[in-house]
N, C-alpha and C positions, 0 to 999 in steps of 0.2 A: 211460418213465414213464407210468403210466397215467393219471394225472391231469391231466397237460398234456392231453389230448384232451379238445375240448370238443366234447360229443355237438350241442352246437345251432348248431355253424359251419353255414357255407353251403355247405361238400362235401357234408354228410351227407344233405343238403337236398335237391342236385341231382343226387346220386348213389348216394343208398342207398332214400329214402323220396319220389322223383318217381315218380308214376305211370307216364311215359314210360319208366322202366327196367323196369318190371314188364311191360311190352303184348309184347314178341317171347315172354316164356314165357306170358303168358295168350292169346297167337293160337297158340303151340302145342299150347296144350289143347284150343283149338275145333277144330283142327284134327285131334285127338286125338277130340274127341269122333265128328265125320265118321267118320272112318274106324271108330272103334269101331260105328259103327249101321250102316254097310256091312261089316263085317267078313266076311261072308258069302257076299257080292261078291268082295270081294278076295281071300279067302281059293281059291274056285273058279277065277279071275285066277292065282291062284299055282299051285294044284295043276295046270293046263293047262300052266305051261312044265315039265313033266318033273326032268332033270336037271340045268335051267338053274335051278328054284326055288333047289334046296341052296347052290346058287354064291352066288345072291342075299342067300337068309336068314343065308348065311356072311356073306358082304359087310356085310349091316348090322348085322351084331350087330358085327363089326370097328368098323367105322367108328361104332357108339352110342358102345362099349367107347372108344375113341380121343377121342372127345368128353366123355365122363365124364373123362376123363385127364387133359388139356388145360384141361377147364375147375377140375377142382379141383388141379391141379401144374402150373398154367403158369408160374406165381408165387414157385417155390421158388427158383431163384436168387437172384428178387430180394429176399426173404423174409432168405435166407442172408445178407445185406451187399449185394447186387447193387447197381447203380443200374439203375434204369429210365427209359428215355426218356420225355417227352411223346408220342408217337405210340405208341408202345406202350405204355403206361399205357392211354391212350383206345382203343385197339384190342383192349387185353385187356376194360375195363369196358364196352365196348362189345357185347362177342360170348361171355364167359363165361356169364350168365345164360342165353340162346341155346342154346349148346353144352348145355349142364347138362338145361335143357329138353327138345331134341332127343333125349338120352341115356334121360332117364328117359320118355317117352313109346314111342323103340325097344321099351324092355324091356318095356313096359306093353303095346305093340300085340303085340309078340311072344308074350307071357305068353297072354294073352286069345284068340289065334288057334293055340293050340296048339304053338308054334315056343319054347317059350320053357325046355323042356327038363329040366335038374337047377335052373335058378334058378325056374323056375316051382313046382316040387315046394317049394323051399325055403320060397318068398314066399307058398301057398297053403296052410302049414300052419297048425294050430291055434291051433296057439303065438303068431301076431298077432296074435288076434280080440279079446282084451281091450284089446292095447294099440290097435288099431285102432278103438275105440269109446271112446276117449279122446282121440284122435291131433288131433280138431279143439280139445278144451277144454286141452290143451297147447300149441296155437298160437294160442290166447287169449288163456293168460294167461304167456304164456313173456317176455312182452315186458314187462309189469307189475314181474314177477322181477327182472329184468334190469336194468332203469332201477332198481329200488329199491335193489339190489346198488349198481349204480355210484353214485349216487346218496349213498352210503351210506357209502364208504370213508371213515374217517379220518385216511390216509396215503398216502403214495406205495404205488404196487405193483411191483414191477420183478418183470418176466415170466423165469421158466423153465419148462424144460422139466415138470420133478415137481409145481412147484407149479400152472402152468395145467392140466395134468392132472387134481388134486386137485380145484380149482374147479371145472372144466368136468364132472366125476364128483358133483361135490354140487351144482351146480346141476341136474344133469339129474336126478338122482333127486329134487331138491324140488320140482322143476317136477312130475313126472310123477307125485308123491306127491300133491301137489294138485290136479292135475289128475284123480286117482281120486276123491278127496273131492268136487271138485267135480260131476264127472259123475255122481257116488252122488246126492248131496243135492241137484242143481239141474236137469239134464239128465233121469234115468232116473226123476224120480216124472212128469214133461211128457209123457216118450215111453210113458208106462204110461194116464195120461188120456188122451193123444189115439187111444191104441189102444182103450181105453173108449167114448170119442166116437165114432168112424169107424168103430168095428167092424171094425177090422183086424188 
């Protein structure tokens, strides 16, 4: 039942919106960052081991790929009716974020230093650029959505498969609908004066 969930318990608190759950994937950015400004470095690092690089860049694109895996289907069992233990509860919320983290920066270091192959071709195409000049004023105002949704319901909602679906397909198009709007009329006349201003 969806409305038994009350968004302002104290799990939600301590577990979804503590800054402390957010620091292992914002220290894998700095970390991300680093290596992105030496990528140069590294990159000449790699090309000196020979035939041992291939093994390596195989190795961790495995192990990103395996961490992407784990952290978003660790859960399915217990998703399906499982029970979950306490220690593994804590052990998943614990290192999901982490893992998720890890994965998506692999691909990003990978991508950027040339190793990043037929997903790089994918991820560098055209075809992002719109929605990537949007991509921040949708994780704005996604949350706004969202609460007003819940927020909003007049009844019970009992979850299936077609119809979480359904939501989750019109949620994302309204979100990202206005988030066009938004970025048309709030964003793109700012970034057009300050290119005015700075002569950039």
């Amino acid at each position: 039942m969806f409305n038994d969930f009350n968004f302002y318990s104290s799990w939600p608190n301590k577990l979804y919106f503590a800054n402390y759950c957010r620091f292992p994937t914002y220290g894998i950015g700095l970390l991300l960052g680093l290596a992105a400004y030496d990528k140069d470095w590294i990159k000449e690092k790699l090309e000196a081991l020979g035939l041992k690089k291939v093994v390596l860049i195989n190795t961790v694109w495995a192990l990103g790929f395996a961490m992407g895996i784990v952290s978003l289907y660790g859960v399915t069992f217990y998703a399906q009716g499982g029970t979950m233990g306490l220690w593994a509860a804590a052990f998943y919320n614990a290192t999901f974020r982490l893992l998720w983290g890890i994965f998506v920066a692999i691909v990003i270091f990978l991508c950027i230093t040339g190793y990043g192959g037929v997903l790089n071709d994918i991820l560098a195409c055209d075809f992002w650029t719109p929605l990537a000049r949007v991509n921040y004023t949708t994780y704005i105002i996604h949350f706004v959505l969202l609460e007003m949704y819940i927020q909003t319901l007049e009844q019970d909602f009992h979850f299936s498969t077609i119809s979480y679906t359904l939501i989750c397909c019109g949620l994302l198009m309204s979100i990202n609908f206005l988030s066009v709007i938004c970025s048309c009329f709030l964003e793109a006349p700012f970034l057009a004066l300050e290119k005015l201003l700075f002569a950039r």
